[in-house]
C-alpha positions, 0 to 999 in steps of 0.5 A, a space after each residue: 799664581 796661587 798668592 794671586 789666586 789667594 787675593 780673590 774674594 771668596 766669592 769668585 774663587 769657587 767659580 775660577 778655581 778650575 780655571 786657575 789649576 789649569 792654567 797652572 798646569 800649563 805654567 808648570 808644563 812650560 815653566 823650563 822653556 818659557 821662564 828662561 826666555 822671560 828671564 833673559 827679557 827681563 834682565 836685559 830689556 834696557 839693552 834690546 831697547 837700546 839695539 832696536 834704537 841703534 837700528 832704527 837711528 842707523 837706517 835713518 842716517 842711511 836715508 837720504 829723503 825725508 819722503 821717501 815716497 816722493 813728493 807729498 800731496 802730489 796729484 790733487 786739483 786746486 779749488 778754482 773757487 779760491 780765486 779771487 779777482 784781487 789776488 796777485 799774479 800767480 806767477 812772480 818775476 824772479 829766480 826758480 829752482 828747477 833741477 837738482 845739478 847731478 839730475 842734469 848730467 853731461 848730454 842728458 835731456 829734461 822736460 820741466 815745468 814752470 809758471 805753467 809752461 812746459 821747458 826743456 832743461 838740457 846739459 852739453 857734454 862740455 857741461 853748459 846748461 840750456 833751458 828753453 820752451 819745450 816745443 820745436 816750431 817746426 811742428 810742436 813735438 816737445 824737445 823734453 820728450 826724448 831730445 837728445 844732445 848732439 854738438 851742444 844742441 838739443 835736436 828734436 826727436 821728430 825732425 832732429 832740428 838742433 837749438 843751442 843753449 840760446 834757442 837759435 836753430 843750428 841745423 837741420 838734418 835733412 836741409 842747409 835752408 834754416 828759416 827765419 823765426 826758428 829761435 826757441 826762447 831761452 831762459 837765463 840759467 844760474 847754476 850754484 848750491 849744486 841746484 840749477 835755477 832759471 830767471 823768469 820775468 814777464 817783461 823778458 828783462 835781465 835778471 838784476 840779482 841772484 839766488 845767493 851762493 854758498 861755497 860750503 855747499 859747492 865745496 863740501 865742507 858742509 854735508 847734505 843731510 836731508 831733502 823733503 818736498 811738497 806738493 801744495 794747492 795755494 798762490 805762491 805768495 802765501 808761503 812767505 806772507 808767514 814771515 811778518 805773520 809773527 802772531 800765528 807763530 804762538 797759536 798754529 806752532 805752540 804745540 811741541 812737534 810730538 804732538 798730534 796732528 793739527 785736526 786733533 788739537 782741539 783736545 788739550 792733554 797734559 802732555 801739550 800743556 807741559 811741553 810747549 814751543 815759545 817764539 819772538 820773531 821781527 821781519 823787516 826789509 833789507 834796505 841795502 837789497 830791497 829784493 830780500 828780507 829777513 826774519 829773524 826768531 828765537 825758538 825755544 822750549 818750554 817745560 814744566 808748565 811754562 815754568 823751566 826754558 833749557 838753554 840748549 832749546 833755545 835756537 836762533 834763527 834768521 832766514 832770508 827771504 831772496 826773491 819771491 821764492 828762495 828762503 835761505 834759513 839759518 839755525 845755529 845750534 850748540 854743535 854749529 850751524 844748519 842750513 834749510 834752503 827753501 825753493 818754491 816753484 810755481 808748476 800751476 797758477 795755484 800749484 806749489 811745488 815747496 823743496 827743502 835741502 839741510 846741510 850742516 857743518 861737520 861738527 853737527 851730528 847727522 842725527 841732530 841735522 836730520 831731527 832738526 830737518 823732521 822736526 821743521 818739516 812737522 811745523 811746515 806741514 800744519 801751515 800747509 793745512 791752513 794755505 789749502 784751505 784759506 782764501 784770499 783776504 786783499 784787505 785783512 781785518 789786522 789788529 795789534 800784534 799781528 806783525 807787519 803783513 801790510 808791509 810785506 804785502 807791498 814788497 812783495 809787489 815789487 815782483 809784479 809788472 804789467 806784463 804779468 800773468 793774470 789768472 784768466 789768461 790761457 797757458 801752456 796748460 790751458 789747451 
């Protein structure tokens, strides 16, 4: 202290020297407690770090959930001022994820949602699903609301009437007179990837293709790494019209993850500038399976300015759009391949729920997997600040390099029919 206190101007020193010999006095007192403890610090300061990374790395790897908190952006309004009268239906004919499979265990009872319709989702105890509309016709109680399942029915708790997976009523407890209209609509049920999804199609047709199956998944061979999930307020078909928007890749996604928040990015620092993320990417359709699409992307970092990309940043990556609502996202990376299936379910005619599931072969560190799943979850987060907030545009201004969004617009039109419902035409939900 006193060569510190030798470096003052001569000026101040009359004026602090009191001060200072105090403060030495209390040093001096201290000096064999304190200077111990500083000591160890100091000398060991790499290692405590290092065993407060190792902890903090171990209690993620024990996460399951991404959100532990559950789902993000649950309980808002959407802005009825978005809706337009040349938007698409809100609901798309195709294959929606309802339940995770171990959530449906043998005899239990689920309500669901879906297209703004209110299901009961149940599960025998020989094992088979059924998912039908939740209320009873007898007199509207909500089989979801504390049915139970008994002899492979599901029996309303008001009148304890029995529906079978295919919604024909069975019995009735209390009569041997079943009357006629006493079939519940049932949905066709296709249960893989340990993820119970449903066929919803205006026109009540079968369904002509399904959600893809992995066997490394139902196997185990590949290793659950992480969930995440997302309430989000938009149509449902803005979520894949981000395939063939190549362009907003470079602008919305070019800061590295790190990074701030998108409403901060208007301050530029050094570190945004030499860290960066790059992208090439091509959509098109799969001529063989006109129900699916691919877009494939290089993503890499770049460093230094935009001087040095290191092979290790570079990840390839396709994914696979299945329907209107299932993306099957592959990423291969130097210790083998990710898996992010992405389910977006319609609960509202402007009401997305958006899930994420990554599996990754045993070879992939559960660290780098988690990492990947956090690192995609920081980028999906800064488009679903610009899908609340947009509007519609039926015919956007496009220009060279925007990627082909006219394209991908009329494939996505293939999931519409006659039938399908408008956004003012009343629902379960409307009442």
């Amino acid at each position: 202290m006193s060569v510190v206190f030798d470096l003052l101007p001569e000026q101040y020193k009359n004026g602090t020297e009191r001060g200072w010999n105090e403060a030495q006095q209390v040093y001096t007192a201290y000096y064999p407690v304190v200077h111990p403890a500083v000591e160890f610090v100091y000398d060991n300061c790499f290692v405590l770090a290092g065993l407060v990374v190792l902890f903090y790395l171990h209690r993620w790897n024990q996460s399951v959930l991404y959100y532990s908190g559950g789902w993000h952006g649950e309980g808002r309004k959407a802005n009825v001022k978005r809706i337009s009268k040349d938007m698409m239906p809100p609901f798309a004919n195709g294959w929606y994820k309802i339940l995770d499979s171990h959530v449906l265990k043998p005899g239990t009872v689920k309500s669901v949602r879906l297209c703004d319709k209110k299901l009961v989702a149940f599960r025998t105890h020989e094992g088979k699903v059924g998912v039908l509309d939740a209320y009873c016709p007898h007199l509207g109680a909500d089989l979801g609301v504390h049915g139970r399942v008994v002899d492979g029915c599901v029996e309303c708790p008001f009148h304890a009437w029995r529906f079978n997976t295919e919604g024909e009523c069975e019995g009735i407890e209390y009569s041997d007179c079943i009357p006629k209209g006493s079939t519940i609509q049932s949905y066709e049920v296709f249960e893989s990837n340990r993820m119970i999804h449903v066929w919803y199609d205006a026109e009540g047709r079968e369904p002509h293709w399904f959600p893809r199956r992995y066997k490394e998944i139902d196997s185990g061979d590949w290793y659950f790494a992480c969930w995440s999930g997302h309430e989000i307020l938009t149509h449902m078909a803005e979520l894949p019209e981000n395939g063939p928007d190549c362009a907003h890749l470079d602008v919305l996604h070019k800061d590295w993850i790190f990074s701030k928040e998108l409403h901060q990015r208007q301050v530029k620092t050094k570190e945004t500038e030499f860290l960066s993320h790059a992208w090439e990417a091509d959509w098109s359709v799969d001529e063989e399976h006109p129900h699916q699409s691919t877009l494939r992307v290089a993503q890499k970092m770049v460093l230094g300015f935009g001087r040095w990309t290191p092979s290790l940043t570079v990840v390839p990556v396709e994914a696979n759009q299945v329907g209107p609502a299932l993306v099957y996202l592959h990423l291969q990376t130097s210790f083998g391949q990710i898996l992010m299936a992405q389910n977006v379910t319609p609960v509202g005619k402007l009401r997305q729920r958006v899930e994420h599931y990554y599996y990754a072969e045993k070879s992939v560190p559960r660290i780098i997997a988690k990492f990947v799943a956090w690192g995609s979850s920081r980028q999906f987060e800064r488009d679903v600040a610009i899908w609340e907030a947009k509007t519609f545009i039926p015919k956007p201004l496009l220009t060279k390099g925007d990627g082909p969004i006219g394209r991908f617009r009329s494939w996505f039109k293939q999931f519409y029919s006659e039938n399908s419902v408008r956004f003012d035409e009343p629902t379960d939900n409307d009442w």
